[in-house]
C-alpha positions as CSV (number, residue, x, y, z in Angstrom):
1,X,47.3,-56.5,1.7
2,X,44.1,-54.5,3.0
3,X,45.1,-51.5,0.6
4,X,45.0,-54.0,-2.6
5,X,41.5,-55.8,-1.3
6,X,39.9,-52.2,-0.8
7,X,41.6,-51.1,-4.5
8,X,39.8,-54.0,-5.9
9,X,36.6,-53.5,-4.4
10,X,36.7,-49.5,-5.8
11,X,37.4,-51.4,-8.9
12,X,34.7,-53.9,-9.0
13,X,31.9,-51.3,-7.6
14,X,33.1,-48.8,-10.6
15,X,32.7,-51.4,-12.9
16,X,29.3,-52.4,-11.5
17,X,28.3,-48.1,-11.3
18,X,29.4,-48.1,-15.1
19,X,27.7,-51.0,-16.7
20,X,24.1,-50.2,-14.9
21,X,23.0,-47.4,-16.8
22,X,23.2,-49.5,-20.2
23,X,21.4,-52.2,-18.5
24,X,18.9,-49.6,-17.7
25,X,18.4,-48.4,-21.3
26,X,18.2,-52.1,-22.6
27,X,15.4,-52.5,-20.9
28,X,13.3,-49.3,-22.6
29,X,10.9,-50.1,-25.5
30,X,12.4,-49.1,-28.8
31,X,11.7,-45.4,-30.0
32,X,8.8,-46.2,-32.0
33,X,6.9,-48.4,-29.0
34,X,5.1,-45.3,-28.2
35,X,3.5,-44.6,-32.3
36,X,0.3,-46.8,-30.7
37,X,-0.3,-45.0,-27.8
38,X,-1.4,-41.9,-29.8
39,X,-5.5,-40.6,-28.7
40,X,-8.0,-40.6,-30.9
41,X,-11.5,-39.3,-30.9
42,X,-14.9,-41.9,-30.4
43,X,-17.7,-40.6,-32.8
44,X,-20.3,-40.8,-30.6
45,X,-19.5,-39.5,-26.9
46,X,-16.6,-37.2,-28.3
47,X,-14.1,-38.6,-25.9
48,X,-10.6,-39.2,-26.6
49,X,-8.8,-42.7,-26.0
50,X,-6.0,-44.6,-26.0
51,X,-5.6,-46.1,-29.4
52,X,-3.9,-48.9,-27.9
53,X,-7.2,-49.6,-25.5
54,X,-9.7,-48.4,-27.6
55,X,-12.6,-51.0,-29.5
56,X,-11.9,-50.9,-32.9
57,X,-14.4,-51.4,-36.0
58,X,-13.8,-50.9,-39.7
59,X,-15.9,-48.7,-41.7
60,X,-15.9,-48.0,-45.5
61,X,-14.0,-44.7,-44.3
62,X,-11.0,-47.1,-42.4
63,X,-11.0,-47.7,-38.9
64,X,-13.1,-46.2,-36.3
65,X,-12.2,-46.3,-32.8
66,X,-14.5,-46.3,-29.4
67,X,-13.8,-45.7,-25.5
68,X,-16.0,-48.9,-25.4
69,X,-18.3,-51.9,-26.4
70,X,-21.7,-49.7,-25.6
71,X,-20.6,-46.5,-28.0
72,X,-19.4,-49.1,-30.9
73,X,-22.9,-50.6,-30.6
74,X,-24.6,-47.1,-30.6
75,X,-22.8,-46.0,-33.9
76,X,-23.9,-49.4,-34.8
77,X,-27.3,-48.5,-34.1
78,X,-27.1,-45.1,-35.8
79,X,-26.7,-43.3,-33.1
80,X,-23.7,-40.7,-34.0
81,X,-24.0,-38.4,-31.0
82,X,-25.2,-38.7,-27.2
């Protein structure tokens, strides 16, 4: 009787060992989550930033991206470089 308890907990822990990793992988963003996360260049300080967390503003050229509030308002102001 012990030796078919102790098979059926090898079973049921297999099991369990099997089915995690594709729980895991459910779980990851699809393959093209990452496409926003790409860097891109602010016009004025010359740094590079997230695309996903950078301040965006359209321009005649298309969009224009900043690492923040103060350089969109420079570029605003005319000022292309610090």
């Amino acid at each position: 009787m012990r030796v078919l308890l102790l098979l059926a907990l090898v079973v049921v822990i297999a099991l369990v060992l099997v089915r995690l990793p594709g729980a895991w992988r459910s779980r990851l963003p699809p393959a093209g989550a990452y496409a926003r996360d790409e860097l891109v260049k602010d016009p004025v300080c010359q740094t590079y930033v997230v695309m996903s967390r950078a301040v965006r503003s359209e321009a005649a050229d298309g969009p224009l991206f900043f690492c923040s509030r103060e350089c969109a308002a420079r570029f605003e102001r005319g000022e292309k470089r610090v």
